[in-house]
KEKE-3310 file (N, C-alpha, C; in steps of 0.2 Angstrom, whole numbers, plus 5000, padded with zeros to 4 digits):
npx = (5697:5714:5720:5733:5749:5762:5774:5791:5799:5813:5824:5834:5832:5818:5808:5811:5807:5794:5793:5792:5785:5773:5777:5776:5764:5755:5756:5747:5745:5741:5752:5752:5760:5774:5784:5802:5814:5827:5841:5836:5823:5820:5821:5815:5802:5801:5800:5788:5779:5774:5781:5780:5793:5806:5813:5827:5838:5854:5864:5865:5864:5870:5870:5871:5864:5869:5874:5862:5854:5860:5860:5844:5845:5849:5841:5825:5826:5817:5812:5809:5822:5828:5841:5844:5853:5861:5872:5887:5895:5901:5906:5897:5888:5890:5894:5882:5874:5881:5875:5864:5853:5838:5836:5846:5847:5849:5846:5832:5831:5824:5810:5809:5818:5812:5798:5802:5809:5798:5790:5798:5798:5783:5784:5793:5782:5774:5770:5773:5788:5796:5805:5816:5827:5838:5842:5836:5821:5807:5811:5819:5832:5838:5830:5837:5851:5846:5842:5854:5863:5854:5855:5869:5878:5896:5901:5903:5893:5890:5884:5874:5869:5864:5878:5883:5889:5892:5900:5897:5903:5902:5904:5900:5887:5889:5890:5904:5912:5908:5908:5905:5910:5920:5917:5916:5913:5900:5891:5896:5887:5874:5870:5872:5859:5849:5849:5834:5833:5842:5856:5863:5877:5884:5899:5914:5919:5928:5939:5949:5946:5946:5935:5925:5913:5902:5890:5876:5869:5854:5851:5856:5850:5840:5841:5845:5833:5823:5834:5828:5815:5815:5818:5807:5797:5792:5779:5765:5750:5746:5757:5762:5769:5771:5767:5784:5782:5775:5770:5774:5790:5794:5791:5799:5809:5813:5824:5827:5817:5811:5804:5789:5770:5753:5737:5720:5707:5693:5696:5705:5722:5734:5737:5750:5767:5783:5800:5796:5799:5786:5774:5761:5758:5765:5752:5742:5744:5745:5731:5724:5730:5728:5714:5708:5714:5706:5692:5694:5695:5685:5674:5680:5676:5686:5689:5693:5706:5721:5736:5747:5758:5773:5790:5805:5820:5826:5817:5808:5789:5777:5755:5743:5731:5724:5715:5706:5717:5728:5743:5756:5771:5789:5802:5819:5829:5834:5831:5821:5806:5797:5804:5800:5785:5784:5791:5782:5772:5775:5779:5765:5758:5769:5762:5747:5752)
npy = (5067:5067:5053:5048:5040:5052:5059:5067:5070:5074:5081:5091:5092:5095:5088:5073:5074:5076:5063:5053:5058:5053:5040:5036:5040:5027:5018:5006:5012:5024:5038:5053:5066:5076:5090:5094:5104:5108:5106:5113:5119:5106:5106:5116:5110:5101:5104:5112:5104:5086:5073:5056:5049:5053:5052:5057:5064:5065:5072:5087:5105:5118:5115:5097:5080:5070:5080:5086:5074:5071:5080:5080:5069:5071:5082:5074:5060:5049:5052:5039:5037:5039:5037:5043:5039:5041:5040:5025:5025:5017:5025:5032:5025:5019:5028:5034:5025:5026:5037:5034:5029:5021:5016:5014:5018:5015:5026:5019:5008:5000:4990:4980:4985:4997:4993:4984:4993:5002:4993:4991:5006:5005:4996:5004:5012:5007:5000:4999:4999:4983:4975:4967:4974:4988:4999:4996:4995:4987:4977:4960:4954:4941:4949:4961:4958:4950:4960:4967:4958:4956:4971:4968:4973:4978:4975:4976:4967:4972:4963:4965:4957:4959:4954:4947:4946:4946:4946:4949:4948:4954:4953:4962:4958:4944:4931:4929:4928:4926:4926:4922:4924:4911:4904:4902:4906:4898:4890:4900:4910:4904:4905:4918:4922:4916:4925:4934:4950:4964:4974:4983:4989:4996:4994:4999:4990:4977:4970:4961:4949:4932:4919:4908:4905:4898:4894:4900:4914:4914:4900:4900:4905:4901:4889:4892:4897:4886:4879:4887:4886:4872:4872:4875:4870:4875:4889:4895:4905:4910:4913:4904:4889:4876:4858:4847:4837:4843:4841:4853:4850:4845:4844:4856:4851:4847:4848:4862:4870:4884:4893:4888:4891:4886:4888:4891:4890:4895:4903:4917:4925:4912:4897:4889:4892:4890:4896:4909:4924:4936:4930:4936:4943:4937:4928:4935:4940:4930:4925:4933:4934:4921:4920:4931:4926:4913:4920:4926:4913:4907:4917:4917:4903:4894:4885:4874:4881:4875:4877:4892:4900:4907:4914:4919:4932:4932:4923:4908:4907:4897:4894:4885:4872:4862:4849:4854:4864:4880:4882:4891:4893:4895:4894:4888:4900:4894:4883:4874:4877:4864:4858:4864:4859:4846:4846:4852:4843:4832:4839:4839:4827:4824:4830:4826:4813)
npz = (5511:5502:5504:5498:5492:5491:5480:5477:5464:5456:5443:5432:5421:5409:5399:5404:5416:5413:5407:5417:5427:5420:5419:5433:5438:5433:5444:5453:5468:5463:5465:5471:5462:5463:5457:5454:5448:5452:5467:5477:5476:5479:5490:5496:5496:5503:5513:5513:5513:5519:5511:5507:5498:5488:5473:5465:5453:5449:5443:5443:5441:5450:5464:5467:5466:5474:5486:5488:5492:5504:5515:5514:5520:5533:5537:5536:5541:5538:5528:5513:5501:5482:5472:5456:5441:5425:5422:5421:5433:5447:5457:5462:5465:5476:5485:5485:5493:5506:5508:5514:5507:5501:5488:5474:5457:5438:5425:5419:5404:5396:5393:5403:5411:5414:5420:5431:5437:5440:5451:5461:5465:5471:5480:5488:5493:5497:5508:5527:5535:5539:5548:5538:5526:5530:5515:5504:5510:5510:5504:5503:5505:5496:5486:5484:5480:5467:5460:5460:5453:5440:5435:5432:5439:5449:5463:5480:5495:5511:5522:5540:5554:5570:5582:5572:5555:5537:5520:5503:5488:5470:5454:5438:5436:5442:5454:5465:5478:5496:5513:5529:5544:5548:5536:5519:5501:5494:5504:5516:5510:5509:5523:5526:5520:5525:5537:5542:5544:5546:5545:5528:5518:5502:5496:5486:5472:5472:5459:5461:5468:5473:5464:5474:5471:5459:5454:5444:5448:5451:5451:5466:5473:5471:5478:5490:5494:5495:5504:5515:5514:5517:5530:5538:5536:5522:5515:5521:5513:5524:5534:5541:5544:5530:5531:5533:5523:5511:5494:5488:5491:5483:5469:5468:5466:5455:5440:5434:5439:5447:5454:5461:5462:5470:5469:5475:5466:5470:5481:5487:5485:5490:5490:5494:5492:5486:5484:5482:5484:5486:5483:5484:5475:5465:5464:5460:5448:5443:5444:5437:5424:5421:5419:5411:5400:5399:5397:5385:5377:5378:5371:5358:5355:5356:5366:5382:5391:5391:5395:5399:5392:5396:5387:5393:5393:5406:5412:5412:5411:5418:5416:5424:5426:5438:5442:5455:5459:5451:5445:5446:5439:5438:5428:5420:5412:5401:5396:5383:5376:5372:5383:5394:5395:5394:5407:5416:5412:5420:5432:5436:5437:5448:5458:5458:5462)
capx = (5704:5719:5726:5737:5756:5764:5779:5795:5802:5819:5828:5832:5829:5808:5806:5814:5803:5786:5792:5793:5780:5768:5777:5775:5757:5754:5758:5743:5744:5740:5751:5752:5767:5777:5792:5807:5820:5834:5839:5836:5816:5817:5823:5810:5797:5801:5800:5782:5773:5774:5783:5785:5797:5809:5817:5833:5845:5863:5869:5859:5869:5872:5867:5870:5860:5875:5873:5853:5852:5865:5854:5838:5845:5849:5835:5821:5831:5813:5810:5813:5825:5828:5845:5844:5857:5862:5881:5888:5900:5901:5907:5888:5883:5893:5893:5874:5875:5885:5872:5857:5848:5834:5837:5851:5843:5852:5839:5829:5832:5821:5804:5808:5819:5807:5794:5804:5811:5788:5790:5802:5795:5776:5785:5795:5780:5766:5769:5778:5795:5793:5810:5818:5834:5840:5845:5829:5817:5802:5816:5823:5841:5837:5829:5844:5856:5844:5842:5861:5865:5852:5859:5875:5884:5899:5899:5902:5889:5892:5877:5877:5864:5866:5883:5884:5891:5895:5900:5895:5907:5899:5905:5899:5880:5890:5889:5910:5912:5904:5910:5904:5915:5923:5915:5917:5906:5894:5892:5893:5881:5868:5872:5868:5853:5845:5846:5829:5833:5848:5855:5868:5880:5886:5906:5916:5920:5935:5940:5953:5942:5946:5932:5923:5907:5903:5883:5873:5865:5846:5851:5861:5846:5834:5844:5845:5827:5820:5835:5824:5808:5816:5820:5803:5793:5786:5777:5756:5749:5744:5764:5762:5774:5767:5772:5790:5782:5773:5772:5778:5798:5795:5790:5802:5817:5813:5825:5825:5812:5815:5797:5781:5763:5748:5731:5712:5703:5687:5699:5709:5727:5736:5738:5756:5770:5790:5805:5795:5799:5781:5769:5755:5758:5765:5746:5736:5744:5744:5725:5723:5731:5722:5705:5707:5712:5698:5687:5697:5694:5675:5673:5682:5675:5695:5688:5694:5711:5723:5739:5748:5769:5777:5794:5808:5827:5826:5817:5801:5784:5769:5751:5738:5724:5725:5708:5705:5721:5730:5749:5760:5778:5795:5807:5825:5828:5839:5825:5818:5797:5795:5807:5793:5779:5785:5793:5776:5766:5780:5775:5759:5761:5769:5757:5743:5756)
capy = (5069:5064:5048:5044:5043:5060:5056:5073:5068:5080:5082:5095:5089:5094:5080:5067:5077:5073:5056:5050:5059:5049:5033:5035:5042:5020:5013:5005:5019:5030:5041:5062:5066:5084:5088:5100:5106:5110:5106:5122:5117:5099:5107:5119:5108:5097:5111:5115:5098:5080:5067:5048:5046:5057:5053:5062:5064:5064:5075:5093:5110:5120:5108:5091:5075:5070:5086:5084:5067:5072:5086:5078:5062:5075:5084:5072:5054:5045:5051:5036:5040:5035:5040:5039:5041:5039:5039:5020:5026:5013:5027:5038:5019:5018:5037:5035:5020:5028:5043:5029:5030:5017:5011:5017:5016:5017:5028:5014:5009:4995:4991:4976:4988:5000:4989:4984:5001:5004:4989:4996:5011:5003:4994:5007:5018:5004:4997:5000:4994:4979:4970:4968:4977:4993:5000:4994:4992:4982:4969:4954:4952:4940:4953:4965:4953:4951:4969:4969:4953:4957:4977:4968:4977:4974:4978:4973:4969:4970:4963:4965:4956:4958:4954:4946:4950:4944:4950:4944:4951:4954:4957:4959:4951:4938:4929:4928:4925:4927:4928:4925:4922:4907:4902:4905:4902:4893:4891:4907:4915:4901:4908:4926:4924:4916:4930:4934:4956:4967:4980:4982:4993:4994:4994:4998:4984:4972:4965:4955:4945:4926:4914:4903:4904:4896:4894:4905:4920:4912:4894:4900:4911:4896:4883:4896:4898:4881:4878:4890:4881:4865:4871:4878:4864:4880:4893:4895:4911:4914:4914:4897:4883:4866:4850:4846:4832:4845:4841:4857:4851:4838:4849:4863:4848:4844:4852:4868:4875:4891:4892:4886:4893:4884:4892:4887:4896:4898:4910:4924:4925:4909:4892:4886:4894:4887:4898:4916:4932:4940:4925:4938:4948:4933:4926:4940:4941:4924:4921:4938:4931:4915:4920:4936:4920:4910:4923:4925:4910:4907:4923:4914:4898:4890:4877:4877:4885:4869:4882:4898:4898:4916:4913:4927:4931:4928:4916:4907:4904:4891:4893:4879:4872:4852:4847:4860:4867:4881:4883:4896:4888:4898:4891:4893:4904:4891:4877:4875:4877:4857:4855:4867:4857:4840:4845:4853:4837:4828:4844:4839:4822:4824:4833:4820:4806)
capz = (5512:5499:5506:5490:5494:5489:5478:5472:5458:5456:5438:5431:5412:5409:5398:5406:5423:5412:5406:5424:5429:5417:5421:5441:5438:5432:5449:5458:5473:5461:5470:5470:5460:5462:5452:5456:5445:5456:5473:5481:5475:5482:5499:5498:5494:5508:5519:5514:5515:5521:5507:5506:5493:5484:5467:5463:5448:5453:5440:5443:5441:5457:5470:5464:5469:5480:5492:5490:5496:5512:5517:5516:5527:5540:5540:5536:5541:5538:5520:5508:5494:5477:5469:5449:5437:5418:5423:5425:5438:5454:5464:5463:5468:5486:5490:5487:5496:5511:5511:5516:5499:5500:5482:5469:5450:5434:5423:5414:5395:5390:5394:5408:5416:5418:5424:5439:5445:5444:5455:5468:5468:5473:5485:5492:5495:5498:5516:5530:5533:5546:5547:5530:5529:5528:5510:5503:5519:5508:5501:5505:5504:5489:5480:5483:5475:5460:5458:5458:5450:5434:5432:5428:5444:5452:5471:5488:5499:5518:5529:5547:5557:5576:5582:5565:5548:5530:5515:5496:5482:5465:5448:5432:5437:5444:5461:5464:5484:5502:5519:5535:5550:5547:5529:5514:5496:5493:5513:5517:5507:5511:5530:5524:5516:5534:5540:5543:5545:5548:5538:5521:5512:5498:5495:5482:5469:5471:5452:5460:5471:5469:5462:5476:5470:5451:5451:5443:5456:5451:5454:5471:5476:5472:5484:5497:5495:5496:5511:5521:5516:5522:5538:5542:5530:5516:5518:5519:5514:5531:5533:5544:5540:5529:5532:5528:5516:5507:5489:5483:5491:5478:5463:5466:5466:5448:5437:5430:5445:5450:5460:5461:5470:5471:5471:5473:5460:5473:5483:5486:5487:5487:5496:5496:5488:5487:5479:5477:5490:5485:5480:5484:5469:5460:5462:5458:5443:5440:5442:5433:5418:5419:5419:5405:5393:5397:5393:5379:5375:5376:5366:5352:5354:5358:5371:5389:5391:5395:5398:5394:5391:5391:5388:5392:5394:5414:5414:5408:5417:5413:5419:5423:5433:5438:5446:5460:5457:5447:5446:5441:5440:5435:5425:5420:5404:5397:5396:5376:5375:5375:5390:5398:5394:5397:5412:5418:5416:5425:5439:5439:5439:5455:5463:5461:5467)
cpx = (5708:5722:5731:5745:5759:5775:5785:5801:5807:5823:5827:5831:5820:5805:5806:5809:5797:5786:5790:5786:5774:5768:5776:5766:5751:5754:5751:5740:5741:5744:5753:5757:5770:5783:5793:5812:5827:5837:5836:5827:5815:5819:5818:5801:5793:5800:5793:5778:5776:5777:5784:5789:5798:5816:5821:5838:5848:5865:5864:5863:5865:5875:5865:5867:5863:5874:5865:5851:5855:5862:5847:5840:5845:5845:5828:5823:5822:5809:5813:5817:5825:5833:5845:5849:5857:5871:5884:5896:5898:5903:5901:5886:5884:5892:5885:5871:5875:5880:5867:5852:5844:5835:5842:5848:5849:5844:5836:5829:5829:5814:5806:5810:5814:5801:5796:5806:5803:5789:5792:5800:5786:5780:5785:5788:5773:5765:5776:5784:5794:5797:5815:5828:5835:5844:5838:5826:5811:5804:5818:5830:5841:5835:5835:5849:5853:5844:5851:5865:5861:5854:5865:5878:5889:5899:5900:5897:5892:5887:5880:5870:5866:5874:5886:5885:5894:5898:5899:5899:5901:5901:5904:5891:5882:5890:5900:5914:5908:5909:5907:5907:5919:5922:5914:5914:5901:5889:5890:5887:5873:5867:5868:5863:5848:5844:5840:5830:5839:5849:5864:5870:5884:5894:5909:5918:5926:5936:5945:5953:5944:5938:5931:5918:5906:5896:5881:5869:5858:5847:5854:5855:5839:5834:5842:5835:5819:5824:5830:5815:5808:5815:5812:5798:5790:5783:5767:5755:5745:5750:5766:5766:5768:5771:5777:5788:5778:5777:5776:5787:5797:5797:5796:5811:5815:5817:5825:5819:5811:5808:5792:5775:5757:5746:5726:5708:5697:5690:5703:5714:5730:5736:5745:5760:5778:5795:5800:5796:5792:5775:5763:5754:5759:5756:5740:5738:5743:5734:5722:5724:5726:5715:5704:5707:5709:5693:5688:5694:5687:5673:5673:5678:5682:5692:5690:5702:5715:5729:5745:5755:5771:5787:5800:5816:5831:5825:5809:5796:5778:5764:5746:5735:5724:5718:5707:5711:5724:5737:5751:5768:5784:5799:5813:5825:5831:5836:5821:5810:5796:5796:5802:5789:5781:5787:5786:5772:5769:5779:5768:5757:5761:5764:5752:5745:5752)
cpy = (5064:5057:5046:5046:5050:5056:5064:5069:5075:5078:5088:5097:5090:5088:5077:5068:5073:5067:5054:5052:5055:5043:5031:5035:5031:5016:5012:5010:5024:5039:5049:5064:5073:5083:5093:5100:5106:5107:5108:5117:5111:5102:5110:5117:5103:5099:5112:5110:5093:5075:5062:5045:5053:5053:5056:5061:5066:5069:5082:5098:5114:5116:5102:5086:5072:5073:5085:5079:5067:5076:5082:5069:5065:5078:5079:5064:5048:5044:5046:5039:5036:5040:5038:5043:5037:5038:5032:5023:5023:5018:5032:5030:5020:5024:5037:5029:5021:5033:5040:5031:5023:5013:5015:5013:5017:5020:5022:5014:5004:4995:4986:4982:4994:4998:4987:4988:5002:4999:4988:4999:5010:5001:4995:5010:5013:5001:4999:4997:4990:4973:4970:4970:4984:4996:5001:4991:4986:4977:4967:4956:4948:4946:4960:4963:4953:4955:4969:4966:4953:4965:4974:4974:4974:4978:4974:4974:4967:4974:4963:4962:4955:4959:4951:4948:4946:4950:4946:4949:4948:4957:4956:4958:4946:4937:4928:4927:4927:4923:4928:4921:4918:4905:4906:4901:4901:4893:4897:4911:4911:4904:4913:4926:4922:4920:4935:4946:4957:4973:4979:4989:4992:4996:4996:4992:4980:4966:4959:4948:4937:4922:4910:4900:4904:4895:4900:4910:4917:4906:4895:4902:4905:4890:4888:4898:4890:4877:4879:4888:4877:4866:4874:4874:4871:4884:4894:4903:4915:4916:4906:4892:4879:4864:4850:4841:4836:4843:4846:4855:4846:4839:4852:4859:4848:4850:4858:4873:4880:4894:4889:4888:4890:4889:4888:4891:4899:4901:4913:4921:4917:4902:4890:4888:4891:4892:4905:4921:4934:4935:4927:4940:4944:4929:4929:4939:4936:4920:4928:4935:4925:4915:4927:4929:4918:4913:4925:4920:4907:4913:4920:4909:4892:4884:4879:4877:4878:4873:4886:4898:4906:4913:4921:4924:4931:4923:4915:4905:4900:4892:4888:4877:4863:4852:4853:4866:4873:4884:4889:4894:4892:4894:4894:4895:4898:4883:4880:4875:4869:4851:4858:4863:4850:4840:4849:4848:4833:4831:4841:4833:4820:4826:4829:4812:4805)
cpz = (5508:5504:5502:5493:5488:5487:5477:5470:5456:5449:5436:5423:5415:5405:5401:5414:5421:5410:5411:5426:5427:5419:5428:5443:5436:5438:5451:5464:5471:5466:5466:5468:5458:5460:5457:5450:5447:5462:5479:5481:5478:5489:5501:5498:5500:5516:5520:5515:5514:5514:5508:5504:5490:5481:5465:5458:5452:5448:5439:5444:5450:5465:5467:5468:5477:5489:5492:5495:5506:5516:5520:5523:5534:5541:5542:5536:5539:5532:5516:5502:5489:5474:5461:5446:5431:5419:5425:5429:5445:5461:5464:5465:5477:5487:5490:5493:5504:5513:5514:5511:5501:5493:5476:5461:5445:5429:5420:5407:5391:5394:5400:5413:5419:5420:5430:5442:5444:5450:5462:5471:5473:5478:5490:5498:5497:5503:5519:5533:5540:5545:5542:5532:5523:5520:5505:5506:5517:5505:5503:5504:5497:5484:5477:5477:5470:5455:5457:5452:5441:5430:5431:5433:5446:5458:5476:5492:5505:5522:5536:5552:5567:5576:5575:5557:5543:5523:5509:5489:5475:5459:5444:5433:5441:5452:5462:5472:5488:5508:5523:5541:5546:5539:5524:5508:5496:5501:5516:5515:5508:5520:5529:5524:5521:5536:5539:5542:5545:5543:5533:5520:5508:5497:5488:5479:5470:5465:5455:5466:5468:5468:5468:5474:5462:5447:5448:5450:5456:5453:5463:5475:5476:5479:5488:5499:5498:5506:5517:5521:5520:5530:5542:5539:5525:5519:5515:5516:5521:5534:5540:5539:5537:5532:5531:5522:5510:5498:5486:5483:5484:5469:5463:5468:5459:5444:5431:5435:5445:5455:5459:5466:5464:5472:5468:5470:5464:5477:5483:5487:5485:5491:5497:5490:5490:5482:5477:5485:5492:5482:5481:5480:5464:5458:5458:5450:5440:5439:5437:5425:5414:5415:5415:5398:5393:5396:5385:5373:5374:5371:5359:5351:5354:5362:5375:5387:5395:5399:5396:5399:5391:5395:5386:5394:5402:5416:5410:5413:5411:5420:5418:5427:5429:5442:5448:5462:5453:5450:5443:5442:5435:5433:5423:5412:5399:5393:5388:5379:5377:5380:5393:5400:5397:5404:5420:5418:5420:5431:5442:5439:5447:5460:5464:5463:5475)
residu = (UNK:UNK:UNK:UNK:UNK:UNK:UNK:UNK:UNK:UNK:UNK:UNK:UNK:UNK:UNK:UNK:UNK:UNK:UNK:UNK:UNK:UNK:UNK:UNK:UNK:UNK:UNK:UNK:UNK:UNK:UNK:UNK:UNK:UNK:UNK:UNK:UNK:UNK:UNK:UNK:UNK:UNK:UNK:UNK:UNK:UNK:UNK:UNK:UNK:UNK:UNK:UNK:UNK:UNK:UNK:UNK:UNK:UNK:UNK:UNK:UNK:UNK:UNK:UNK:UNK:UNK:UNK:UNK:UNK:UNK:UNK:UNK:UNK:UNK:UNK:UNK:UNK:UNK:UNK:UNK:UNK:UNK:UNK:UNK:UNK:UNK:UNK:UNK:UNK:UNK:UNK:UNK:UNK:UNK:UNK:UNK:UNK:UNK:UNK:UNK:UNK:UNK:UNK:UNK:UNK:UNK:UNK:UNK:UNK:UNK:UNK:UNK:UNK:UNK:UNK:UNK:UNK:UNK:UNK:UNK:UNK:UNK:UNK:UNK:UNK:UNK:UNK:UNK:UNK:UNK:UNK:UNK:UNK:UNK:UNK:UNK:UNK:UNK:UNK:UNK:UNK:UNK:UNK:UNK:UNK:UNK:UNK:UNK:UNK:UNK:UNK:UNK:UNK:UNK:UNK:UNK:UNK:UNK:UNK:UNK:UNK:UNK:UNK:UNK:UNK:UNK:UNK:UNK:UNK:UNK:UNK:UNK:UNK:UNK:UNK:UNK:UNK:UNK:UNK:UNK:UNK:UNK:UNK:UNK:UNK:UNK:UNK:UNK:UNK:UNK:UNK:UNK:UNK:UNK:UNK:UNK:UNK:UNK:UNK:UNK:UNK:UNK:UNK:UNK:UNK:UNK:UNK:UNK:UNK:UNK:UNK:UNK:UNK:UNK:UNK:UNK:UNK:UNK:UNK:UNK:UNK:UNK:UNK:UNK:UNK:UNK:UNK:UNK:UNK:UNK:UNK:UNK:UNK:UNK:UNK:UNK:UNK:UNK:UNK:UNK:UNK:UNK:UNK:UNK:UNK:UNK:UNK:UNK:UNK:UNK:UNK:UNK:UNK:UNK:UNK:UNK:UNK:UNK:UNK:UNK:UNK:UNK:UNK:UNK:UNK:UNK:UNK:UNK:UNK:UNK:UNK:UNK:UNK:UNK:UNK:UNK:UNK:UNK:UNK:UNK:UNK:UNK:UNK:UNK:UNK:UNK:UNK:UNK:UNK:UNK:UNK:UNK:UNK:UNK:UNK:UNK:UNK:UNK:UNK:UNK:UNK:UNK:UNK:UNK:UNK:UNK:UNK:UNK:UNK:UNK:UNK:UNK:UNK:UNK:UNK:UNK:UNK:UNK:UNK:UNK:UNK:UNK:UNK:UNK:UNK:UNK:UNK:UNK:UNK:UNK:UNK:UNK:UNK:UNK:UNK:UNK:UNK:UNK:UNK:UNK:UNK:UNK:UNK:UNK:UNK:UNK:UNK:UNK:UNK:UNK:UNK:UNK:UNK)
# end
């Protein structure tokens, strides 16, 4: 018996149907991918068999994505959605927002961006939602905001957790205030991001929002990240606190940070991760990389692999292995190659303090 998630993918461009189709066909899940053309055909489809995930352009004659998506929330209220569009119009953002879409896409135009909406969508469709918050049920509330603040959106978010509520304004990429109750800024938005669950939607934009908030969204998202270390000492891969002395608060104060996970190369998964959402997927990939260059490396005759730099326009990462150790450690994009390195062995320094 098929176990594989069952995806319907909805445009009515055929190209743009079999591009997709090729790029979803790459996911891990390997999952079963039906198209449609039309509305009419995504209603009928969904009428004939079980779905996890439905894909929809927003601009489709007859029956446009708008009316698709409104339909399937009332019939099928448990089907994940994905609203995509080519159109920068913030009002296909909120009205899809308002419909309960799971995640609003802009179509993808570079190779990062289509690497993370794959990443979404694996997400979307690869566990069950357990907590999180509503909009996108397998993300954080940080990963919202990144997802918002790297599309270069401008947006109102307003969370609701219990009796409690915020709001986080966003224009441009940028972080530009927050609210809750009484607090405002900086304050507020560290408030928010505590919140462990709840749910979100998303508002239209307000340009003439005043300025409280002046860090960057990755520096704000890093603080707020380490805060909720502090308050629990870090977090193990069993999901059990460390210590509050744990080296990594030590590490992940050195500047320029932006995360750090430890791993013992003789097991799985990872031992002690600070400042990453997903530090299960960051490892895998991180001891994947490691151990394709060292064999790299022995092939050639290179010597032992001391450690591997990829730097990019988010940010920059370094891989390495200290004794019984291997790190994978984020950096900020704005950091030159030999700030990296220098500030890497000052990491690893600390770590055997």
């Amino acid at each position: 018996m098929d176990t594989r998630p069952k995806i319907l993918l909805a445009d009515d461009d055929p190209d743009l149907l079999d591009m997709y189709q090729e790029m979803l066909a790459q996911l891990p899940s390997r999952p079963e991918i039906h198209t449609a053309s039309s509305g009419a055909l995504v209603i009928a489809a969904l009428e004939a068999e079980p779905f996890q995930l439905l894909i929809c352009d927003l601009k489709m004659p007859k029956m446009d994505g708008l009316q698709v998506l409104a339909i399937v929330r009332r019939k099928y209220p448990h089907l994940r959605t994905v609203a995509m569009t080519a159109e920068l119009d913030e009002q296909y953002r909120s009205r899809a927002y308002a419909l309960g879409v799971d995640l609003f896409w802009h179509k993808p135009g570079s190779e990062q961006e289509t690497k993370m909406f794959l990443e979404c969508i694996e997400s979307l469709i690869g566990r069950e939602a357990e907590g999180g918050f509503r909009g996108v049920q397998s993300k954080s509330l940080m990963d919202i905001i990144q997802l918002e603040c790297i599309s270069q959106s401008s947006s109102v978010l307003r969370i609701t957790n219990g009796v409690l509520s915020g709001k986080i304004w966003i224009q441009n990429g940028e972080l530009v205030d927050s609210e809750a109750a009484d607090l405002r800024g900086e304050t507020a938005f560290q408030r928010i991001l505590s919140w462990k669950a709840g749910n979100f939607e998303m508002l239209p934009t307000d340009p003439s929002r005043p300025h409280t908030i002046f860090k960057p969204y990755n520096a704000l998202l890093l603080e707020s990240a380490q805060a909720l270390d502090e308050s629990r000492g870090g977090v193990t891969a069993e999901g059990a606190p460390t210590p509050a002395a744990s080296p990594l608060a030590r590490l992940s104060q050195l500047e320029g940070v932006e995360f750090v996970l430890a791993m013992k190369p003789s097991q799985g998964g990872y031992e002690v991760a600070r400042g990453l959402e997903n530090p299960e997927h960051v490892a895998a990939w991180a001891r994947q990389s490691l151990e394709r260059f060292r064999s790299l490396g022995d092939r050639l005759g290179a010597g032992p692999l001391e450690q591997l730099e990829g730097f990019g326009p988010q940010r920059h990462v370094a891989l390495t292995r200290q004794n019984e150790t291997e790190f994978c450690v984020g950096w900020k994009h704005s950091l030159a190659p030999e700030q990296v390195r220098d500030l890497m062995k000052k990491l690893l320094s600390l770590w055997d303090s």
